[in-house]
mmCIF file as gemmi writes it, N, C-alpha and C atoms, coordinates in Angstrom:
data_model
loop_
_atom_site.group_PDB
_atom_site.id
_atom_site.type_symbol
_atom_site.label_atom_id
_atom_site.label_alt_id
_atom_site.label_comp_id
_atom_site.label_asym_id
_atom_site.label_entity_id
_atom_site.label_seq_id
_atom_site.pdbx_PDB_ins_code
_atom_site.Cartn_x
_atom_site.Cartn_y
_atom_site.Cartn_z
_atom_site.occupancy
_atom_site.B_iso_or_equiv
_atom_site.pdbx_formal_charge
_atom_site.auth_seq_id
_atom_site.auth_asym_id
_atom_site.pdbx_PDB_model_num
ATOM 1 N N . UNK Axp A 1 ? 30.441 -0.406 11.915 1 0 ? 1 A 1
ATOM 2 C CA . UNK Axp A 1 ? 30.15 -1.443 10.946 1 0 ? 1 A 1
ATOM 3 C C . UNK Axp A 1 ? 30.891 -1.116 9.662 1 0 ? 1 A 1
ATOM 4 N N . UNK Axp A 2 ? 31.78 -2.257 8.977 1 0 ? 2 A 1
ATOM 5 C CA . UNK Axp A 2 ? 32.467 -2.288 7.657 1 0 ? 2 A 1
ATOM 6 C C . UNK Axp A 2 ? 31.336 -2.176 6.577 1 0 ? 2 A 1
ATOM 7 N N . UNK Axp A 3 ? 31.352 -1.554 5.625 1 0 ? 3 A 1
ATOM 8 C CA . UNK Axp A 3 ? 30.251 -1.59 4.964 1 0 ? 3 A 1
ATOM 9 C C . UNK Axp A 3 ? 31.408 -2.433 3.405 1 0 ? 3 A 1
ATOM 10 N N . UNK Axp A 4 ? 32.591 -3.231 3.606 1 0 ? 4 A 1
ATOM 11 C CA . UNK Axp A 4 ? 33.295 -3.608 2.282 1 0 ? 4 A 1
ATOM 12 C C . UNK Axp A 4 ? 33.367 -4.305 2.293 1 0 ? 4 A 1
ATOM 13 N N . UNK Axp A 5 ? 32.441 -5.291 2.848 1 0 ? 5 A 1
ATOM 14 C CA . UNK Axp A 5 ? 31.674 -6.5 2.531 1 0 ? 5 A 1
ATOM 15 C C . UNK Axp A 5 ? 30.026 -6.293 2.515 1 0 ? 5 A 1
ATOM 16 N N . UNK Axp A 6 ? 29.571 -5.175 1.668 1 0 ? 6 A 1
ATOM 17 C CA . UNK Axp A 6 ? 28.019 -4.857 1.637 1 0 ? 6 A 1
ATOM 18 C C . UNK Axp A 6 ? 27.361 -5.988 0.433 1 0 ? 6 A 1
ATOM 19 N N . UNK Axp A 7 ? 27.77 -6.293 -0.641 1 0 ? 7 A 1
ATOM 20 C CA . UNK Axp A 7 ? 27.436 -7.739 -1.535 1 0 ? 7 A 1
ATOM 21 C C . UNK Axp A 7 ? 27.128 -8.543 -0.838 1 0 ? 7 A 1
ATOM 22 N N . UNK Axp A 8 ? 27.496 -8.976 0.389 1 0 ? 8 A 1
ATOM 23 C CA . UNK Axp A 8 ? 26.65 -10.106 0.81 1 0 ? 8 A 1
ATOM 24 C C . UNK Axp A 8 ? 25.818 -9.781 2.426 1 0 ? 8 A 1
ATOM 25 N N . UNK Axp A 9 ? 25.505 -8.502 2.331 1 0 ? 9 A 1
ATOM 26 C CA . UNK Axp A 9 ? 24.744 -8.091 3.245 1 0 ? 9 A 1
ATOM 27 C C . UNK Axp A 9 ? 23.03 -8.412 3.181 1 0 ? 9 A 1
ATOM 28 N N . UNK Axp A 10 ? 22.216 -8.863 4.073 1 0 ? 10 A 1
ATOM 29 C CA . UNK Axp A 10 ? 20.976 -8.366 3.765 1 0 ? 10 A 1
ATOM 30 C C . UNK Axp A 10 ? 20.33 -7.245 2.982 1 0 ? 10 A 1
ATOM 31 N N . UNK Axp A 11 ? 19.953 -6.869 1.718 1 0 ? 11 A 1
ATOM 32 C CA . UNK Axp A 11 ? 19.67 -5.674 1.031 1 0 ? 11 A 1
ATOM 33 C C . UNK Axp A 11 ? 18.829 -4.608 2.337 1 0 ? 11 A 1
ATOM 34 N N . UNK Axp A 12 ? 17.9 -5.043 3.046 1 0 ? 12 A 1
ATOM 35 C CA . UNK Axp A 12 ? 16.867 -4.227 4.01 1 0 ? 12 A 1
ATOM 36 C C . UNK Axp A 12 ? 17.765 -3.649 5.025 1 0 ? 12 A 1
ATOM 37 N N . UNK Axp A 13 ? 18.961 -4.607 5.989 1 0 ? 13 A 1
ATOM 38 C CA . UNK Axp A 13 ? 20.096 -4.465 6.731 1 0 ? 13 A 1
ATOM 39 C C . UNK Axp A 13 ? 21.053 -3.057 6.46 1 0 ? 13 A 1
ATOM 40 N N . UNK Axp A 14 ? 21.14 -3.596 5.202 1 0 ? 14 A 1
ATOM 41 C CA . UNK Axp A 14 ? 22.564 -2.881 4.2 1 0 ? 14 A 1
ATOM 42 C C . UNK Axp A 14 ? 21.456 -1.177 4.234 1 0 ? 14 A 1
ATOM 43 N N . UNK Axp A 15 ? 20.161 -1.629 3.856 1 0 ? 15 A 1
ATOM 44 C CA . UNK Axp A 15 ? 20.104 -0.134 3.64 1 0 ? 15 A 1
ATOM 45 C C . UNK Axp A 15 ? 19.944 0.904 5.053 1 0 ? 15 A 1
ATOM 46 N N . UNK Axp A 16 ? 19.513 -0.028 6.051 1 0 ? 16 A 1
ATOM 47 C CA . UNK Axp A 16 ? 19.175 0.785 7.113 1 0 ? 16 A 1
ATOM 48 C C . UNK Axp A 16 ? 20.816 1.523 8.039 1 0 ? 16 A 1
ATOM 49 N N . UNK Axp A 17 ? 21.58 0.417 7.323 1 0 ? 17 A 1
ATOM 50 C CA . UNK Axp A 17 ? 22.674 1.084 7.782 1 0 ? 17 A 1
ATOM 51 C C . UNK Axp A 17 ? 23.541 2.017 7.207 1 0 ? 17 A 1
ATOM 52 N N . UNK Axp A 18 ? 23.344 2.16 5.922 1 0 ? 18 A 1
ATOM 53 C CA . UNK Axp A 18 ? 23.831 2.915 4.901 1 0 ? 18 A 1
ATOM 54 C C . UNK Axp A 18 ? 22.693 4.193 5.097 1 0 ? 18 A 1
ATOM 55 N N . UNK Axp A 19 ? 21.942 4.324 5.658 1 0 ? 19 A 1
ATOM 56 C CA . UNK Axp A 19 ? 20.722 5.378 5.968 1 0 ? 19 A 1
ATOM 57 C C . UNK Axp A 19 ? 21.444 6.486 7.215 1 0 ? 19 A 1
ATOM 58 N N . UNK Axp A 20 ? 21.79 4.795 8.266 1 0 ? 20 A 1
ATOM 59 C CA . UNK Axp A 20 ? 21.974 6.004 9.475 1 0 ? 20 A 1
ATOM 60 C C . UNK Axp A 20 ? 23.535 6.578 9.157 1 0 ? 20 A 1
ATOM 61 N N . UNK Axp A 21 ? 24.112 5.589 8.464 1 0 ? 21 A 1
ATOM 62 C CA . UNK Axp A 21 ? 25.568 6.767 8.403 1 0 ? 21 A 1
ATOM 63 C C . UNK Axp A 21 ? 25.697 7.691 7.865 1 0 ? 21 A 1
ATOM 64 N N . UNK Axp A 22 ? 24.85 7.78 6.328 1 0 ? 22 A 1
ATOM 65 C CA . UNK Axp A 22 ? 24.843 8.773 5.794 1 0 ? 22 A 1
ATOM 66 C C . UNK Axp A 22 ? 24.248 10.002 6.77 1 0 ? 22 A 1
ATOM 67 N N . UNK Axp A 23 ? 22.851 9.559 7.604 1 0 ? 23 A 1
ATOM 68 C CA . UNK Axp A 23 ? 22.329 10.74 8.55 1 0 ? 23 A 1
ATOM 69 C C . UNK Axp A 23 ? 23.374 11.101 9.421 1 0 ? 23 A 1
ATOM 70 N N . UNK Axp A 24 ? 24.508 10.17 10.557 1 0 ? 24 A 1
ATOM 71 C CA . UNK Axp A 24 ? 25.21 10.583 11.07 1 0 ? 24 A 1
ATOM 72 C C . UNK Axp A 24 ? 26.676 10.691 11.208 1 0 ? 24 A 1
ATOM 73 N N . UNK Axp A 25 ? 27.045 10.357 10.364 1 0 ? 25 A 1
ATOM 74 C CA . UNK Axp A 25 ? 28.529 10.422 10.06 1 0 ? 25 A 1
ATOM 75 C C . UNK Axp A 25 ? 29.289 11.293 8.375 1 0 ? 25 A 1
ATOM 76 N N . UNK Axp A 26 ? 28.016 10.727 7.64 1 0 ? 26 A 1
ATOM 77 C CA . UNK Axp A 26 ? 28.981 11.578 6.218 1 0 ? 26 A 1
ATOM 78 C C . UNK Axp A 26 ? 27.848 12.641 5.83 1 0 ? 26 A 1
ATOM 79 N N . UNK Axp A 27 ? 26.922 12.848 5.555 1 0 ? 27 A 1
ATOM 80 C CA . UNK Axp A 27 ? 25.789 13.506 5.253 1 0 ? 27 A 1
ATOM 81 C C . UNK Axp A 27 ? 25.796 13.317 3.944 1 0 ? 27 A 1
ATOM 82 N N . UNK Axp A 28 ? 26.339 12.518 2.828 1 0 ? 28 A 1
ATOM 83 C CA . UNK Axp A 28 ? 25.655 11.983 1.758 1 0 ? 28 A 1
ATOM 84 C C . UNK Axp A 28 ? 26.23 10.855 1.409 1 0 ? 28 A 1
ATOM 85 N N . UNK Axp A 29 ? 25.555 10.603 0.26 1 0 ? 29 A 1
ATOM 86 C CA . UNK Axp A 29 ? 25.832 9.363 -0.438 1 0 ? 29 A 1
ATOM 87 C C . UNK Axp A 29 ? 27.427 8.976 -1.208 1 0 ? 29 A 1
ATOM 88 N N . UNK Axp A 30 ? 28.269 10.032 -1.716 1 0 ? 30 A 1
ATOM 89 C CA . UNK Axp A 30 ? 29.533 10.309 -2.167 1 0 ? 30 A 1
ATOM 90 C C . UNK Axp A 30 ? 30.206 10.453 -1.103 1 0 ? 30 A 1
ATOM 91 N N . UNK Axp A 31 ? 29.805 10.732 0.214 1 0 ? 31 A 1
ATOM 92 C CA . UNK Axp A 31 ? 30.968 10.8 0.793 1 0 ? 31 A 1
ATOM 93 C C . UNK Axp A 31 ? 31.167 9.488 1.964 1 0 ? 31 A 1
ATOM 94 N N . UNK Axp A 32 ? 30.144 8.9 1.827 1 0 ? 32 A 1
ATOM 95 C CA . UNK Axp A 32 ? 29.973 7.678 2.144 1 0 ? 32 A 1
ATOM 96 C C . UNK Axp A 32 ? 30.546 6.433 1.718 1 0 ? 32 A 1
ATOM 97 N N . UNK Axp A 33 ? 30.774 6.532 0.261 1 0 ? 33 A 1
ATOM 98 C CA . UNK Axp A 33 ? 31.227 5.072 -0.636 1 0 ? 33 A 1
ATOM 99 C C . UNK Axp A 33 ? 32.911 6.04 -1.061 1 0 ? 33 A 1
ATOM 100 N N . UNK Axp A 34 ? 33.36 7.084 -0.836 1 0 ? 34 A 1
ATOM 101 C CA . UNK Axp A 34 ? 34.323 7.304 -1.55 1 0 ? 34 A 1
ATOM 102 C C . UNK Axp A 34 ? 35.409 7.098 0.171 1 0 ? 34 A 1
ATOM 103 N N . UNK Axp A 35 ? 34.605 7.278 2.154 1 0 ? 35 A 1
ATOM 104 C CA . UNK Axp A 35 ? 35.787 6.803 2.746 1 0 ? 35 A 1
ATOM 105 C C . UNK Axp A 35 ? 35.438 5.152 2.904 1 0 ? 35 A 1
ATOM 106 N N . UNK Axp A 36 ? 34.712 4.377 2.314 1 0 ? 36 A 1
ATOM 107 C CA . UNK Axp A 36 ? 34.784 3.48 2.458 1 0 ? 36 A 1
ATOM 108 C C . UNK Axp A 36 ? 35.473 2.504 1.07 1 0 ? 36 A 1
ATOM 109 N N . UNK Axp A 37 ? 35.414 3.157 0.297 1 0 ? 37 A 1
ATOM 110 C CA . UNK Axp A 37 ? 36.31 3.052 -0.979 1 0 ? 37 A 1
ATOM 111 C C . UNK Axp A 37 ? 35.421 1.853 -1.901 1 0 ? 37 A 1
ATOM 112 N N . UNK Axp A 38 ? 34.12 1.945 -2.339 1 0 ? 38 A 1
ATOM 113 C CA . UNK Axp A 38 ? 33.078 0.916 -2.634 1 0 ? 38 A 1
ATOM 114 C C . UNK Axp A 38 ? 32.615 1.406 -3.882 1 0 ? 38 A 1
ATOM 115 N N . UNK Axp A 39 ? 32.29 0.649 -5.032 1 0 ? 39 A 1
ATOM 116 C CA . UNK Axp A 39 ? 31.47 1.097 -6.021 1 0 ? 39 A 1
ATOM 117 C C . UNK Axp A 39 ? 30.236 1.44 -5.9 1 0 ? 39 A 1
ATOM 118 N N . UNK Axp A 40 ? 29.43 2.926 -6.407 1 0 ? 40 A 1
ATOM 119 C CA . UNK Axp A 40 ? 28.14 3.294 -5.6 1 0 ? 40 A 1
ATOM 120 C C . UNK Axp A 40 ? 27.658 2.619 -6.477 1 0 ? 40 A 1
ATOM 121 N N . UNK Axp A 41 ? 27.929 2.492 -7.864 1 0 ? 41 A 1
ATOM 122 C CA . UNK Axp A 41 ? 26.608 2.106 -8.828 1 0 ? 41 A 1
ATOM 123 C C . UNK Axp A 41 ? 26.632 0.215 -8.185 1 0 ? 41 A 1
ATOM 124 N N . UNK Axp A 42 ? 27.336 -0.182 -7.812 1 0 ? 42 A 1
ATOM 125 C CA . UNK Axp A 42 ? 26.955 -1.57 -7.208 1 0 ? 42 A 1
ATOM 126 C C . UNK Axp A 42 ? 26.44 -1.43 -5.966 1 0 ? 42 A 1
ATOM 127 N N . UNK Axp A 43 ? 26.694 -0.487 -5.087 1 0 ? 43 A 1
ATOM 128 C CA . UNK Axp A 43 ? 25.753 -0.12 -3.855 1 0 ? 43 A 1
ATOM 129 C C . UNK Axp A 43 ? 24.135 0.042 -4.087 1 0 ? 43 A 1
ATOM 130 N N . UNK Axp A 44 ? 24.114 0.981 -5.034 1 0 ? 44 A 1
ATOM 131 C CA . UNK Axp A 44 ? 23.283 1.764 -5.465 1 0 ? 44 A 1
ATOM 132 C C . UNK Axp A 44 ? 22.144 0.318 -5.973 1 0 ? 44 A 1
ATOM 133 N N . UNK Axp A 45 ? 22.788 -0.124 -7.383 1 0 ? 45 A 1
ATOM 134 C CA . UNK Axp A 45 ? 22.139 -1.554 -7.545 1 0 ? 45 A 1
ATOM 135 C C . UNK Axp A 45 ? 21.864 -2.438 -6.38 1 0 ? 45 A 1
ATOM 136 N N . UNK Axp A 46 ? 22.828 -3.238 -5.966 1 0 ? 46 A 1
ATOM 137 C CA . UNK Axp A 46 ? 21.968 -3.596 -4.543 1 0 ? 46 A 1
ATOM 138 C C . UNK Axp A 46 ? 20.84 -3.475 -4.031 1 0 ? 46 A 1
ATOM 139 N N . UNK Axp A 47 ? 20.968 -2.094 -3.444 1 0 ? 47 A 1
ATOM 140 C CA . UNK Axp A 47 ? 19.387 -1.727 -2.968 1 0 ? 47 A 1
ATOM 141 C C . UNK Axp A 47 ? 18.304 -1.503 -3.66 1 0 ? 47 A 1
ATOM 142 N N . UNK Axp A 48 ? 18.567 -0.982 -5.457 1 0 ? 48 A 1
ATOM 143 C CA . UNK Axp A 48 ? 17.56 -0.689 -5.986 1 0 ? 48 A 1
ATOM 144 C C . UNK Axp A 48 ? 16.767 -2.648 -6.369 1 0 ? 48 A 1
ATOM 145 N N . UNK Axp A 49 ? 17.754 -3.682 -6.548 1 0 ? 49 A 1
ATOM 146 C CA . UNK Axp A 49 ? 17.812 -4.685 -6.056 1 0 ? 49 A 1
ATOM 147 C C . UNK Axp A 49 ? 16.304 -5.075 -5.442 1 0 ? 49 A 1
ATOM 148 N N . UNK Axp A 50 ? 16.394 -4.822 -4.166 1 0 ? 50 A 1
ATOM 149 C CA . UNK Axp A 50 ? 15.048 -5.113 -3.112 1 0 ? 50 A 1
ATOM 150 C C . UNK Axp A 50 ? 14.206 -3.899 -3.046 1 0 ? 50 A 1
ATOM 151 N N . UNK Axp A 51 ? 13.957 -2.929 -4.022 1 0 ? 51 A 1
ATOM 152 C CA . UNK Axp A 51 ? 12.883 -1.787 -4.31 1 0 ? 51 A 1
ATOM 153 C C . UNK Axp A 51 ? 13.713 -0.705 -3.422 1 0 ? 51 A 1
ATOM 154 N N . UNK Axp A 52 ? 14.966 -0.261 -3.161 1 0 ? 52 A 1
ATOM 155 C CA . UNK Axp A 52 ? 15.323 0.658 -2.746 1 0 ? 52 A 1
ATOM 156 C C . UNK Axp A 52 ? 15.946 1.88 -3.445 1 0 ? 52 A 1
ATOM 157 N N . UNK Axp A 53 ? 15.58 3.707 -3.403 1 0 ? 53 A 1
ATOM 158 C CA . UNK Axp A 53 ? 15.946 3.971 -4.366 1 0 ? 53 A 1
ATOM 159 C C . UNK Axp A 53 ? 16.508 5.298 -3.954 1 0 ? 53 A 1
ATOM 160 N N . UNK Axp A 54 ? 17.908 5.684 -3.851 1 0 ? 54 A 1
ATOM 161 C CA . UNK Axp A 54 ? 18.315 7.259 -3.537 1 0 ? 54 A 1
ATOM 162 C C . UNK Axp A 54 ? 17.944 8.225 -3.703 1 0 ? 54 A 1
ATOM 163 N N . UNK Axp A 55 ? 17.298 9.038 -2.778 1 0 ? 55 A 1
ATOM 164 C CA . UNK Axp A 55 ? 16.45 10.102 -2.883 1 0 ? 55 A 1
ATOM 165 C C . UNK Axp A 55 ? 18.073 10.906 -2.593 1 0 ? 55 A 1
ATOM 166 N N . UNK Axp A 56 ? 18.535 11.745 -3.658 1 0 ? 56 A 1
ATOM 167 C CA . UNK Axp A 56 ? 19.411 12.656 -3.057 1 0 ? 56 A 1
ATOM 168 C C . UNK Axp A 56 ? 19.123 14.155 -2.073 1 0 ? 56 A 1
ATOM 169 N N . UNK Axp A 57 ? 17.748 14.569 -3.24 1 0 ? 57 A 1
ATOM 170 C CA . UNK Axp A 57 ? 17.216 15.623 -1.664 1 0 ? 57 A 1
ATOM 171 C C . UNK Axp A 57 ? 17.067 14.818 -0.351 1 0 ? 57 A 1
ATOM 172 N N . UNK Axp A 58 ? 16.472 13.907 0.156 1 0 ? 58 A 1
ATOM 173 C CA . UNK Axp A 58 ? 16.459 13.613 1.074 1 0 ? 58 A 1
ATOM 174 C C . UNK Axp A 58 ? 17.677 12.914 1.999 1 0 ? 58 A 1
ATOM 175 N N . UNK Axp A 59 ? 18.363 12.537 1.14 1 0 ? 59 A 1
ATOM 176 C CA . UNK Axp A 59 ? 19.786 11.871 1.38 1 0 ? 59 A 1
ATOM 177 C C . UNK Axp A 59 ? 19.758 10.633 1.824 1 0 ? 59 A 1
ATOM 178 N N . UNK Axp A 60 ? 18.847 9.593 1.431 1 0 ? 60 A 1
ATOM 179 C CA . UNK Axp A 60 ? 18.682 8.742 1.867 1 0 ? 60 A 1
ATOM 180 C C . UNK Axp A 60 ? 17.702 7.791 0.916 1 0 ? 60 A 1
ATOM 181 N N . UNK Axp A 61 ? 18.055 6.428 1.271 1 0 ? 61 A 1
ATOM 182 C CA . UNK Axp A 61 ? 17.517 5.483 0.249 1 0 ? 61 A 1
ATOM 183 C C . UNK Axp A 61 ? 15.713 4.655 1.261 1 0 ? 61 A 1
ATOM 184 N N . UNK Axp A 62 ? 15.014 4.689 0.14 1 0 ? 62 A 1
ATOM 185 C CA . UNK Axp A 62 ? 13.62 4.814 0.806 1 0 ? 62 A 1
ATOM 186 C C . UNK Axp A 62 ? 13.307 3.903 -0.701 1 0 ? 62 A 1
């Protein structure tokens, strides 16, 4: 899944998938938006958007 069209994603969608890649492909949040080449603080907004909020210990948005 392209995540560089995430702006017009479902916010709940967007996060569950931005969850599992970070769990299985990048293991955080920076290395996630920097190979997909995306602004985090507009990622980041997004989800905080629909009550979602980056737990960096946990690595994942909850």
């Amino acid at each position: 899944m392209n995540l560089n069209n995430f702006d017009s994603m479902d916010p709940i969608m967007l996060m569950s998938i931005v969850n599992m890649k970070i769990r299985d492909e990048f293991g955080d949040l920076d290395a996630l938006v920097k190979f997909y080449d995306i602004d985090k603080e507009k990622l980041v907004t997004k989800l905080a958007s629909a009550g979602f909020d980056y737990l960096p210990d946990a690595k994942q948005f909850r």
